[in-house]
N, C-alpha and C positions, 0 to 999 in steps of 0.2 A: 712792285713787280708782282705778278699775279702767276698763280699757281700752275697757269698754264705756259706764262713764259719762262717761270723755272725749269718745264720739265723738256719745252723744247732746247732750253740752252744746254741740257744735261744727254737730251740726241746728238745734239752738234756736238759735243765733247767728244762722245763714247763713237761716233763716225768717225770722229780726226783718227781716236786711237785706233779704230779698225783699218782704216784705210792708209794709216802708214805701214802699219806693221805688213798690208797687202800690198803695198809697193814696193818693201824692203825683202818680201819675197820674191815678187818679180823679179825683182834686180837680181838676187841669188839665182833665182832659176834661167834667167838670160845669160850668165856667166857659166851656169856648170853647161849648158845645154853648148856653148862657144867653146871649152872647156873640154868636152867628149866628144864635140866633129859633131852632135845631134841637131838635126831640126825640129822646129815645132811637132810636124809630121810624125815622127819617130817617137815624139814624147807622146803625144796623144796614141798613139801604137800599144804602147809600153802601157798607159793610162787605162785604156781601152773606155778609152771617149772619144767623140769626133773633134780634130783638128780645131774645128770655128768655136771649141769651148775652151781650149790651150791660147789660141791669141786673145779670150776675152781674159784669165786667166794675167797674162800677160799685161794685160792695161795697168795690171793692180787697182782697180778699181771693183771688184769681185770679196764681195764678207765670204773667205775661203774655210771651210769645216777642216776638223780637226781630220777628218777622211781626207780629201780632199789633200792635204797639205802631206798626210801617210803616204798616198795613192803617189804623187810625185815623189818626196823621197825616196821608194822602194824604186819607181821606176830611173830614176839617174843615181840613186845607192848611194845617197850624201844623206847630211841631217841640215835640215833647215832652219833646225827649231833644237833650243836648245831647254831643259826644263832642271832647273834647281832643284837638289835632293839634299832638303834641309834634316831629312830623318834620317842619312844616311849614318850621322850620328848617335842616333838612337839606336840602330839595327840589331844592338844586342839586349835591348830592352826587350822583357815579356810580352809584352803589352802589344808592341809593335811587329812584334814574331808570330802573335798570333793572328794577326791584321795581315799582315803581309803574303803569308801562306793560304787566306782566304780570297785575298783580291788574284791568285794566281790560276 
């Protein structure tokens, strides 16, 4: 196998992983939006993008930014995304006290 077809098998990998984890938001976002009485319309409102970017949005088919993915949460007030806080064990470590107070 040749260098080139390792790195396209390693595109197709890292696509699958995008494009599930973009479908498994759709699905949440067609649930909460069924969920608050909201249409597309309304969310792209809220968004303040045009509607025809919410149904692509919607395909799950869309590599959705970390923006993006904030910009809907705020607008339907849910979390979509949930992020491990393996330092939270640490919190009273120096180290990390003064880390954390600069990322603020």
């Amino acid at each position: 196998m040749s260098d080139k077809d390792l790195q396209a098998a390693r595109a197709r990998k890292e696509g699958k992983m995008w494009l599930k984890r973009s479908r498994q938001i759709a699905l949440s976002v067609l649930y909460y939006l069924e969920q608050k009485g909201m249409k597309k319309k309304d969310l792209a409102e809220k968004m303040g993008v045009e509607p025809s970017y919410v149904v692509r949005l919607l395909k799950g088919k869309e590599n959705l930014s970390l923006g993006t993915i904030s910009k809907i949460e705020e607008a339907l007030e849910v979390d979509l995304m949930s992020v491990s806080k393996p330092y939270s064990k640490v919190e009273s470590n120096p180290v990390w006290s003064s880390f954390s107070h600069s990322c603020a």
